[in-house]
MIGU-907890 format. One record per residue (C-alpha): x, y, z; residue in three letters. Coordinates in nm, 3 decimals. Layout:
[[X; Y; Z]; 'ala']
...
***
This chain:
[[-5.265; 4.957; -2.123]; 'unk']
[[-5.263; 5.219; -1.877]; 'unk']
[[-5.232; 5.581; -2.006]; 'unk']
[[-5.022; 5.699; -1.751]; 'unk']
[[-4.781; 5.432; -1.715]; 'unk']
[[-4.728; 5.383; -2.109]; 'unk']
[[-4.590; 5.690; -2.182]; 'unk']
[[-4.532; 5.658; -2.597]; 'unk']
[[-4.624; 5.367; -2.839]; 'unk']
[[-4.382; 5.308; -3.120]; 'unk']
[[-4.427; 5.106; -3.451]; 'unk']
[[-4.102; 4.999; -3.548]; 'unk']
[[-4.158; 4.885; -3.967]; 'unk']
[[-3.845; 4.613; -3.935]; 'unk']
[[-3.706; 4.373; -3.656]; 'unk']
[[-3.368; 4.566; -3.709]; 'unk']
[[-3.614; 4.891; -3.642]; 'unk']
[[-3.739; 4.738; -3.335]; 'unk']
[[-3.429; 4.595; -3.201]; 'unk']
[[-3.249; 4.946; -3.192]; 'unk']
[[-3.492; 5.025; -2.995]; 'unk']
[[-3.476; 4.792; -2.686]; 'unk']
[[-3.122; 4.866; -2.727]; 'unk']
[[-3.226; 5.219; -2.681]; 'unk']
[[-3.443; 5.180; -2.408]; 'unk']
[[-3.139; 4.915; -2.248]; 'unk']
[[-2.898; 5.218; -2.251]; 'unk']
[[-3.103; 5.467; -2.060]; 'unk']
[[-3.277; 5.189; -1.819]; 'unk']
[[-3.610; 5.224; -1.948]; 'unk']
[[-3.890; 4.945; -1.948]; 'unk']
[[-4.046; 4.855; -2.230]; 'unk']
[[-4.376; 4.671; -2.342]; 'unk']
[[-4.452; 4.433; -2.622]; 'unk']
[[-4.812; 4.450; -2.814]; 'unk']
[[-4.858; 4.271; -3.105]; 'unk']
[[-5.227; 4.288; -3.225]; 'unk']
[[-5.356; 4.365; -2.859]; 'unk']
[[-5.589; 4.057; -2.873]; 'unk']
[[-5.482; 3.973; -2.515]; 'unk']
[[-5.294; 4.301; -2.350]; 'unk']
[[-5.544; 4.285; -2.082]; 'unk']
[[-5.428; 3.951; -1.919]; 'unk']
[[-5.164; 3.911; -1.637]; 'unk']
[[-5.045; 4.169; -1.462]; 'unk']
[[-5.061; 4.562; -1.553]; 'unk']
[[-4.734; 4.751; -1.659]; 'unk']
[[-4.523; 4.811; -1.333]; 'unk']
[[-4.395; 5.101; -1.410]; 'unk']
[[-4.348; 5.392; -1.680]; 'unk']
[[-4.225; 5.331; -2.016]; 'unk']
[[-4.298; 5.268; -2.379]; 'unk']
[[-4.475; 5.037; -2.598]; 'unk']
[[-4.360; 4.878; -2.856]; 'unk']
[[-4.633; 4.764; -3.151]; 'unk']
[[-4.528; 4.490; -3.320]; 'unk']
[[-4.809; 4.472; -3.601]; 'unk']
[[-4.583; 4.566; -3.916]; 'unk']
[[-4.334; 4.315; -3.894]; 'unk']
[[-4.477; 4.103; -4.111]; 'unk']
[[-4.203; 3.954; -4.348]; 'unk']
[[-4.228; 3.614; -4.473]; 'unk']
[[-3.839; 3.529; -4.479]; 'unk']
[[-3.919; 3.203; -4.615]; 'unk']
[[-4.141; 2.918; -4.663]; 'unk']
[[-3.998; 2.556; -4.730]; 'unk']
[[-4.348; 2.367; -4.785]; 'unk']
[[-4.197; 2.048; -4.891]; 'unk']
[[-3.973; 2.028; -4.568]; 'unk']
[[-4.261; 2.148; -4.373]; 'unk']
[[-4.107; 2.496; -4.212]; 'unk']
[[-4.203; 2.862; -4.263]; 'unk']
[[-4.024; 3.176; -4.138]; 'unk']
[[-4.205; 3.476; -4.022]; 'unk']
[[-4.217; 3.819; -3.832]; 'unk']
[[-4.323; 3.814; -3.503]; 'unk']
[[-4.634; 4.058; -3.639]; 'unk']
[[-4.781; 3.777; -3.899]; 'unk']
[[-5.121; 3.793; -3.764]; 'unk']
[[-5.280; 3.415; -3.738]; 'unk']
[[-5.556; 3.435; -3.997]; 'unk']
[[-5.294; 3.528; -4.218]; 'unk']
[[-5.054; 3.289; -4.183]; 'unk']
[[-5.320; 3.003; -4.187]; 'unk']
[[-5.419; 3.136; -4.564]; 'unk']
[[-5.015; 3.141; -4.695]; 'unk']
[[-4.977; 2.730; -4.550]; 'unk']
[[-5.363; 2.685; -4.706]; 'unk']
[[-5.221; 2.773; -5.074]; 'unk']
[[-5.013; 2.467; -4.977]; 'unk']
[[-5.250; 2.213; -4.815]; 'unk']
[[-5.072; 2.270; -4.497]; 'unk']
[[-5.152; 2.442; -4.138]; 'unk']
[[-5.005; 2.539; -3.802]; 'unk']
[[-5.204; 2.302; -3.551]; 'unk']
[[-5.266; 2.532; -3.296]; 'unk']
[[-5.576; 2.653; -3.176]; 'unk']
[[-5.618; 3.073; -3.239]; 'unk']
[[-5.752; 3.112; -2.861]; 'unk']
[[-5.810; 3.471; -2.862]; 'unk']
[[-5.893; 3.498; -3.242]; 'unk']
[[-5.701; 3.518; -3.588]; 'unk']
[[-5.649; 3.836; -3.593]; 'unk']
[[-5.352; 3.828; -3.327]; 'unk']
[[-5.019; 3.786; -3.417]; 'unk']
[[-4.800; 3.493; -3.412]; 'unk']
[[-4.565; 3.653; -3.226]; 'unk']
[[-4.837; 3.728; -2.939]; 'unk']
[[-4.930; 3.412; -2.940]; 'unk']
[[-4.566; 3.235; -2.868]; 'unk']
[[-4.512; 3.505; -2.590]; 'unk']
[[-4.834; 3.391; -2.425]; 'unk']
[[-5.100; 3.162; -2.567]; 'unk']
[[-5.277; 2.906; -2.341]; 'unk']
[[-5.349; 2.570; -2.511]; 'unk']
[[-5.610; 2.490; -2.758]; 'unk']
[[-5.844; 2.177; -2.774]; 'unk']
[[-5.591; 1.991; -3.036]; 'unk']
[[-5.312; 2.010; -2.828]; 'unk']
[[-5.410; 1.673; -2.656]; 'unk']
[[-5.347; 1.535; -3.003]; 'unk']
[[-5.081; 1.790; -3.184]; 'unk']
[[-4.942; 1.952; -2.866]; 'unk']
[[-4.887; 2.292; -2.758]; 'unk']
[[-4.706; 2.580; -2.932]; 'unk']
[[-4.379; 2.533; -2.829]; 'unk']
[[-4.317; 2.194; -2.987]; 'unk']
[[-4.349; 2.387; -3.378]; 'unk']
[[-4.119; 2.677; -3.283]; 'unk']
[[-3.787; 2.560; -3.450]; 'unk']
[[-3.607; 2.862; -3.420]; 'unk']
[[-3.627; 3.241; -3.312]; 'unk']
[[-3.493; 3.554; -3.355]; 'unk']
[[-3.501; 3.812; -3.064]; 'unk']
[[-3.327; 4.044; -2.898]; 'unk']
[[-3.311; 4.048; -2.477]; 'unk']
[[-3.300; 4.317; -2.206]; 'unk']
[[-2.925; 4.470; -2.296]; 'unk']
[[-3.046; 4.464; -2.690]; 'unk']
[[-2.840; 4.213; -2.783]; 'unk']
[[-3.023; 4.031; -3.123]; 'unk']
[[-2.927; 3.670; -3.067]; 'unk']
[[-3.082; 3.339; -3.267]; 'unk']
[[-3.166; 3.000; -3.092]; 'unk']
[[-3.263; 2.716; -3.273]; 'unk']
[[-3.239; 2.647; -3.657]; 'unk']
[[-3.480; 2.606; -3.946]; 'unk']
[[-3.475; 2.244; -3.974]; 'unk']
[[-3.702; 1.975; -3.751]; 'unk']
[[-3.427; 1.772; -3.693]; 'unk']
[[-3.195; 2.005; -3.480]; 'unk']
[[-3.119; 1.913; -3.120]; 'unk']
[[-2.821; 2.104; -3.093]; 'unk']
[[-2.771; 2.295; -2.766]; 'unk']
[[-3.002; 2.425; -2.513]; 'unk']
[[-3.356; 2.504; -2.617]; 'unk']
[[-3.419; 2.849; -2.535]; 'unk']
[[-3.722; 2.894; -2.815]; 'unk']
[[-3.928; 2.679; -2.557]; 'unk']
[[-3.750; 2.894; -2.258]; 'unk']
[[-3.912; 3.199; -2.456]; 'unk']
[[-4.214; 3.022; -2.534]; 'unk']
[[-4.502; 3.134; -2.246]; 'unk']
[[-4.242; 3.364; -2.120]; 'unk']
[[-4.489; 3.681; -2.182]; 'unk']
[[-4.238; 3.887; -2.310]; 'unk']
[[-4.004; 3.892; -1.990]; 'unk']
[[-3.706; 3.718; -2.170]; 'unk']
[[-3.692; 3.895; -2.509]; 'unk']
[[-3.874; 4.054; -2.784]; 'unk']
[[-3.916; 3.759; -3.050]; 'unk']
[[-3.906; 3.923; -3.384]; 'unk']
[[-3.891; 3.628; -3.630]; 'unk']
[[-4.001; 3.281; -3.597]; 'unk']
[[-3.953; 2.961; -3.786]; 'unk']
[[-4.236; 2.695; -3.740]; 'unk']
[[-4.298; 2.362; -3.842]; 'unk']
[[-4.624; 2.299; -3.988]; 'unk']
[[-4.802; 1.980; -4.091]; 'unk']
[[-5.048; 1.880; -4.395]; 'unk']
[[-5.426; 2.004; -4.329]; 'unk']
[[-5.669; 1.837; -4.206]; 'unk']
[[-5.916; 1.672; -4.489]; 'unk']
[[-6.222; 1.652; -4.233]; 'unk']
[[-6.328; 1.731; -3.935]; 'unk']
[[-6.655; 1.574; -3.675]; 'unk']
[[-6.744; 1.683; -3.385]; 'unk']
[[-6.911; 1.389; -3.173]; 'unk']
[[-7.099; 1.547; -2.845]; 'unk']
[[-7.262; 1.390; -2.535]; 'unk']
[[-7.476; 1.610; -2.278]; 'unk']
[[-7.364; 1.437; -1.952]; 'unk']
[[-7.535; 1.499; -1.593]; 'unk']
[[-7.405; 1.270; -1.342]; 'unk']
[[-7.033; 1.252; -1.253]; 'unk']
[[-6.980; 0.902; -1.213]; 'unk']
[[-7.139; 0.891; -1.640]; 'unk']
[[-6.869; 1.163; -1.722]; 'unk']
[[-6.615; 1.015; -1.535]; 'unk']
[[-6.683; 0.685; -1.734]; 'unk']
[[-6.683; 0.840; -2.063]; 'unk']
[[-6.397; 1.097; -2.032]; 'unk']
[[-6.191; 0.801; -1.888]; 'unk']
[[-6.309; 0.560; -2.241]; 'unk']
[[-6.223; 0.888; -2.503]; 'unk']
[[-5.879; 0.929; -2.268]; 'unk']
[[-5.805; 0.565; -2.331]; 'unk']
[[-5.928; 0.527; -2.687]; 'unk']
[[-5.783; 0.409; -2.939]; 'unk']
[[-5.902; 0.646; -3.170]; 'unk']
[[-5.707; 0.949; -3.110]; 'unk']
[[-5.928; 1.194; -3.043]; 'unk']
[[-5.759; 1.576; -3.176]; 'unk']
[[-5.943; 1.684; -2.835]; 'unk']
[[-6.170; 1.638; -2.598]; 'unk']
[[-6.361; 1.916; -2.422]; 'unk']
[[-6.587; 1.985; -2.171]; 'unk']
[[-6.778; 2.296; -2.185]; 'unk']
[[-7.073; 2.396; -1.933]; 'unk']
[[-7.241; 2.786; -1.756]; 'unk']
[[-7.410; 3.052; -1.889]; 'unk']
[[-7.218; 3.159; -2.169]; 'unk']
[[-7.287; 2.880; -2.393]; 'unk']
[[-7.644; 2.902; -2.419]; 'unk']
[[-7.656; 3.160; -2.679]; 'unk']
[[-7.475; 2.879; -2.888]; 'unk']
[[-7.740; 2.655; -3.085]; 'unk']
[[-7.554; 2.346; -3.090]; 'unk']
[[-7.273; 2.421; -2.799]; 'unk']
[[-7.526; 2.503; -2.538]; 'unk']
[[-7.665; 2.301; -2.210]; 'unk']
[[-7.944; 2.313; -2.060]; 'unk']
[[-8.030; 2.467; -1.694]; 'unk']
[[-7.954; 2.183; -1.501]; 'unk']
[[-7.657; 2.277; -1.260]; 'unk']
[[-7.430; 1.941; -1.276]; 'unk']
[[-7.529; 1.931; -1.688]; 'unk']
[[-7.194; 1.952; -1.888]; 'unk']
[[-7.154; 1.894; -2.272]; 'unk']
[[-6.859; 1.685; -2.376]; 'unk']
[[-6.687; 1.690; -2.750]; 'unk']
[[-6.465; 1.496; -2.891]; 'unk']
[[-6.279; 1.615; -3.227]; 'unk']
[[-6.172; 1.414; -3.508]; 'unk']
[[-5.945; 1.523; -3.802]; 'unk']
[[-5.732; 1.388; -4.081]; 'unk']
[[-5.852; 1.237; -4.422]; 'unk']
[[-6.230; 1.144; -4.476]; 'unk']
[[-6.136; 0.745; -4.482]; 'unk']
[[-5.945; 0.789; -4.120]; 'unk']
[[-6.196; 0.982; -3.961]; 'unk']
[[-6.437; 0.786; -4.083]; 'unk']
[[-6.249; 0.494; -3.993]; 'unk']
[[-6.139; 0.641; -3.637]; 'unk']
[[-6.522; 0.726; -3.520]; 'unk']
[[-6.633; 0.384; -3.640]; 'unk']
[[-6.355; 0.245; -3.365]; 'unk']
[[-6.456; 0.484; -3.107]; 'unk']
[[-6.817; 0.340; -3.142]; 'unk']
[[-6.701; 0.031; -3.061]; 'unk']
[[-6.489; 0.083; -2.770]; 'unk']
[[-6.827; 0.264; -2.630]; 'unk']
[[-7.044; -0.003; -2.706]; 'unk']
[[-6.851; -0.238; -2.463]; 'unk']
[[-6.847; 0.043; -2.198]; 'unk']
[[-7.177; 0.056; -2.248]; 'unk']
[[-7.207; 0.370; -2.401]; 'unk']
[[-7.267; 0.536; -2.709]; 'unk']
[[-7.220; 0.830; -2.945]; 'unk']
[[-7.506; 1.048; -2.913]; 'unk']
[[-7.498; 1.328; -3.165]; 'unk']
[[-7.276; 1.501; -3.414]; 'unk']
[[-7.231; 1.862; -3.416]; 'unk']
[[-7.179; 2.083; -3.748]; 'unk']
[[-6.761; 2.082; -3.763]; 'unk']
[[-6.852; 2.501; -3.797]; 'unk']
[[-6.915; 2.438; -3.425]; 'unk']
[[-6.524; 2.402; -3.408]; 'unk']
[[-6.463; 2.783; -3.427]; 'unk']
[[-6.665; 2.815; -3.107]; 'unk']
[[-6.431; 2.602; -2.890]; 'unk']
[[-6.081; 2.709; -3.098]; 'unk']
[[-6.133; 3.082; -3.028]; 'unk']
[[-6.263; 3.020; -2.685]; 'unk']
[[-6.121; 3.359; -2.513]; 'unk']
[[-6.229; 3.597; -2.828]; 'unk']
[[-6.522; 3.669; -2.751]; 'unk']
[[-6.518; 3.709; -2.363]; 'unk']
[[-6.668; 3.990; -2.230]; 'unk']
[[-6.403; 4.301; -2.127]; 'unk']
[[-6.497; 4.327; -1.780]; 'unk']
[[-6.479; 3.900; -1.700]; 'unk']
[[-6.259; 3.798; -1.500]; 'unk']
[[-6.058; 3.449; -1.640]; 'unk']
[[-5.888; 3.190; -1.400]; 'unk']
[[-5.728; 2.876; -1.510]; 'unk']
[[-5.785; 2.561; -1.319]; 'unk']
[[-5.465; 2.231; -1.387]; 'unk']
[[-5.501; 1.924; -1.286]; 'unk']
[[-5.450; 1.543; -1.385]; 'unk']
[[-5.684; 1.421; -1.633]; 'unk']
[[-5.836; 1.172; -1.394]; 'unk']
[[-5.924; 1.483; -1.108]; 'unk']
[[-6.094; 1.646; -1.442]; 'unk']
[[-6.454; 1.568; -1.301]; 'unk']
[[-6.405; 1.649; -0.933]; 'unk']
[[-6.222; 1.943; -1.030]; 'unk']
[[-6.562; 2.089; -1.201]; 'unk']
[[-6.741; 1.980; -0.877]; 'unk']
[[-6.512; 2.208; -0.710]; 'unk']
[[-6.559; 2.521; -0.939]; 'unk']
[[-6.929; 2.483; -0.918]; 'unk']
[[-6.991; 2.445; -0.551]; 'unk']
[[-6.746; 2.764; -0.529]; 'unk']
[[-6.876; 2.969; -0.834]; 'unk']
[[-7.208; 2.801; -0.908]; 'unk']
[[-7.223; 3.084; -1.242]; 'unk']
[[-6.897; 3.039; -1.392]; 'unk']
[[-6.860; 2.918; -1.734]; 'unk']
[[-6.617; 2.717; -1.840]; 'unk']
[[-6.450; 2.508; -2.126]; 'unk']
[[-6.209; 2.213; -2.039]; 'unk']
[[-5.940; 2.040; -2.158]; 'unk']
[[-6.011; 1.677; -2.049]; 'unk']
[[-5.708; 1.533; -2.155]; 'unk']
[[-5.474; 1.809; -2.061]; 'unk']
[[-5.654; 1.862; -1.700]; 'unk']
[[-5.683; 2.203; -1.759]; 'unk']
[[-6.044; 2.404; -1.746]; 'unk']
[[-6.050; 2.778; -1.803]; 'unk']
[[-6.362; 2.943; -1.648]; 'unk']
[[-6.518; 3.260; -1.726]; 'unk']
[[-6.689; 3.524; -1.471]; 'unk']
[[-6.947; 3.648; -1.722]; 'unk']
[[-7.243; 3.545; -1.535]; 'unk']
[[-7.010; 3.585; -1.204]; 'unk']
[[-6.952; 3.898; -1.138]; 'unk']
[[-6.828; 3.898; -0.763]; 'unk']
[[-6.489; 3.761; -0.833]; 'unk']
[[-6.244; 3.888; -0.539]; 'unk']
[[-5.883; 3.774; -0.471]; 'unk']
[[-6.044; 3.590; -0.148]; 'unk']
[[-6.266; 3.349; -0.378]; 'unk']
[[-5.991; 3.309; -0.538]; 'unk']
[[-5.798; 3.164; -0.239]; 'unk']
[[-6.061; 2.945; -0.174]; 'unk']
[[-6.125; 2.767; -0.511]; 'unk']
[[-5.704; 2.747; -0.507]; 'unk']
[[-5.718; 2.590; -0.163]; 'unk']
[[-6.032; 2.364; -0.291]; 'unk']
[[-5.856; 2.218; -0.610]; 'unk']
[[-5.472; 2.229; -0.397]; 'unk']
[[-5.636; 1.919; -0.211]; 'unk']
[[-5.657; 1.764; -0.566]; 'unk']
[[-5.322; 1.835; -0.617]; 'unk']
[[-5.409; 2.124; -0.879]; 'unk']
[[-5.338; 2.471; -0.893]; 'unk']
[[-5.536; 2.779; -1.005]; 'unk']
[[-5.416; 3.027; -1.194]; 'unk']
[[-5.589; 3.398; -1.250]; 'unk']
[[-5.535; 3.503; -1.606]; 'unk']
[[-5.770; 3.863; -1.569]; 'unk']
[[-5.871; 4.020; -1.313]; 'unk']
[[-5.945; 4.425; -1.275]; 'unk']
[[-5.554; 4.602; -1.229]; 'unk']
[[-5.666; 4.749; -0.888]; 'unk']
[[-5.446; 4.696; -0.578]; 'unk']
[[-5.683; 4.463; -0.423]; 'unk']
[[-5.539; 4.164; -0.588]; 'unk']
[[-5.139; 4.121; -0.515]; 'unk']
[[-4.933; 3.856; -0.701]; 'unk']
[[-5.030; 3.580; -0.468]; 'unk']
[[-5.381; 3.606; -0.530]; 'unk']
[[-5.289; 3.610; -0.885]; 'unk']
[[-5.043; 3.340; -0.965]; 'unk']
[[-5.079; 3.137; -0.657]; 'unk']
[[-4.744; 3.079; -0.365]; 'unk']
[[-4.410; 3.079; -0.540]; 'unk']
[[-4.246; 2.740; -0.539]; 'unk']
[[-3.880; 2.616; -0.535]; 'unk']
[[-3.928; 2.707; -0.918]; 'unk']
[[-3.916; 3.080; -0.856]; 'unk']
[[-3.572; 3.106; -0.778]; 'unk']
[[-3.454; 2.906; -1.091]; 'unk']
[[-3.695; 3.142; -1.309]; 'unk']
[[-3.537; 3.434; -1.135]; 'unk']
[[-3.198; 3.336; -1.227]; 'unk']
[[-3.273; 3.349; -1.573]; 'unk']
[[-3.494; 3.674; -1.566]; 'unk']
[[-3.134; 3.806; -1.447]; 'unk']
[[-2.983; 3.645; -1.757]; 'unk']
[[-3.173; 3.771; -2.036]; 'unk']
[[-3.295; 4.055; -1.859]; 'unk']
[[-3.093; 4.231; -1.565]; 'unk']
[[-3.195; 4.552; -1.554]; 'unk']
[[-3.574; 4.409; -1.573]; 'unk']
[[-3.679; 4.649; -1.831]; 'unk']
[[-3.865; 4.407; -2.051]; 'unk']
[[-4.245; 4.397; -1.956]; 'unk']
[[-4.137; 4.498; -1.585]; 'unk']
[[-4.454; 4.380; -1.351]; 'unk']
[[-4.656; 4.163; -1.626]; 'unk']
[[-4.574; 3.849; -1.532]; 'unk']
[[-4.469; 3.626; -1.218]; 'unk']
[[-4.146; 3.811; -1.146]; 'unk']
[[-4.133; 4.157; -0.925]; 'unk']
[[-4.191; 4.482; -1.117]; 'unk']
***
């Protein structure tokens, strides 16, 4: 973050620690920001004005962890790689993608993670946060939720703080539900040129029977360091992959009905990739480049394929990875380096005719770009997301300027 806008970082050791201290900063009107790990401090908007940091990393108690009813209660500084080796001890996992790498925390992650590949088939983050702990913009420590699956009492404000980038409160303390790991894992691939064949076999794996954990389509540049990931130079050539996971006998048994279902579309599987190849697409913003910029592109499923027409008659040497079954593709400047809030415009007013938006997720903090250019035109939405920024957070000292509401 900026030096001169972050004026001190603090490293509370305890969420009671950390919660005096928004209730510090509450009292004298002072913003504050959130950092867990820093994996991802770059994206959305800079700080919008002065204040302090607050680093996250050494809340790390496990409160408790219920394996046989599936839950596990954490601090909000549990980095990812860690928490997938306690549920490992127990043949168990959190099945959701580590996008910008294990070492960021799970508290990071629930302010702001962008789906993974197997939420097609497990969904997103928010649907295994049972309950939180947090405290809001007066530093009041509430709870919402419970520690139980089966809890539907009241409003549920863990997925209102879910994606909320810190704006709403500082989550300290988590419980998740977790499910049993995965036995195996294949990746099937395809390298696809035409539109009309991907169309064909993105709409089959969409239909199949098979469940597929995800589907992705990955294309650019930036793959072709990859051995097995990687494309050739054709500009229309994409690679498609779908995942499989769950015991050896289902997997085995799922591919074997996915081959069929091809067969009569007159298709067919044509390689498998190492499941190491996995890491590749799970971790698919760690490794980007510092000075890329990162835009999100959401649309339905079935606009998938014109959707990637659109990104590369606009940015012929963007990268991307998609979603199919979500709609969503994430594209990467590395290779695309002239990235200016009036491209942007365009490729939003390209993929608005497919009734999609575009999101930018980096971009360099200069005053060239304003929050339009960013996050797109507000919507009848805004107001209602307003009206709670005022609830949880009237004095708009928690990450002031970060996100889609006014610094």
């Amino acid at each position: 973050m900026s030096s001169d806008v972050i004026l001190e970082t603090v490293f509370p050791a305890s969420m009671s620690e950390a919660a005096e201290i928004v209730a510090d900063a509450a009292r004298e009107r002072r913003a504050v920001y959130f950092r867990g790990a820093g994996t991802h401090f770059q994206y959305g908007c800079p700080p919008g004005r002065a204040g302090i940091a607050i680093a996250t990393g050494a809340i790390q108690e496990v409160a408790d962890y219920s394996y046989r009813d599936l839950t596990i209660t954490v601090g909000c500084g549990v980095s990812l790689n860690r928490l997938g080796e306690l549920l490992a001890q127990q043949s168990q996992f959190l099945p959701v993608d580590c996008v910008f790498g294990g070492d960021g925390t799970i508290g990071g992650a629930v302010a702001w993670s962008p789906p993974g590949p197997r939420a097609y088939r497990w969904g997103a983050l928010q649907d295994y946060v049972l309950g939180v702990r947090a405290v809001d913009g007066m530093g009041r420590t509430f709870f919402a939720g419970g520690k139980v699956v089966k809890n539907a009492a009241g409003y549920n404000v863990t997925r209102l703080l879910t994606g909320s980038w810190g704006t709403l409160a500082l989550i300290l303390e988590l419980t998740l539900m977790v499910r049993p790991l995965p036995e195996q894992l294949r990746l099937l691939s395809w390298v696809v040129t035409k539109r009309d064949r991907l169309e064909r076999l993105l709409s089959c794996l969409i239909a199949s029977r098979s469940e597929p954990s995800a589907i992705e389509v990955l294309g650019g540049p930036r793959w072709e360091k990859d051995r097995f990931l990687r494309v050739g130079d054709h500009h229309d050539e994409c690679r498609v992959v779908a995942v499989y996971e769950g015991s050896a006998g289902e997997v085995d048994a799922l591919c074997d009905e996915l081959r069929r279902e091809l067969s009569e579309a007159g298709l067919k599987i044509e390689e498998e990739l190492p499941a190491s190849s996995y890491a590749s697409l799970s971790n698919f913003l760690a490794d980007v480049a510092r000075s890329s910029c990162v835009y999100e592109l959401s649309v339905r499923p079935t606009r998938l394929a014109a959707a990637l027409d659109q990104l590369r008659n606009l940015r012929p040497r963007a990268s991307f990875l998609g979603h199919a079954g979500l709609g969503r593709i994430f594209a990467f400047a590395d290779e695309d380096g002239d990235v200016t809030p009036e491209s942007m415009v365009r490729l939003r007013g390209a993929i608005a005719t497919l009734g999609g938006r575009v999101t930018v997720l980096r971009y360099p903090w200069d005053s060239s770009w304003n929050r339009t250019a960013i996050w797109g035109p507000g919507g009848t939405a805004s107001r209602y997301m307003q009206g709670l920024k005022d609830q949880f957070d009237p004095h708009n000292i928690l990450n002031p300027g970060r996100y889609v509401f006014p610094p």
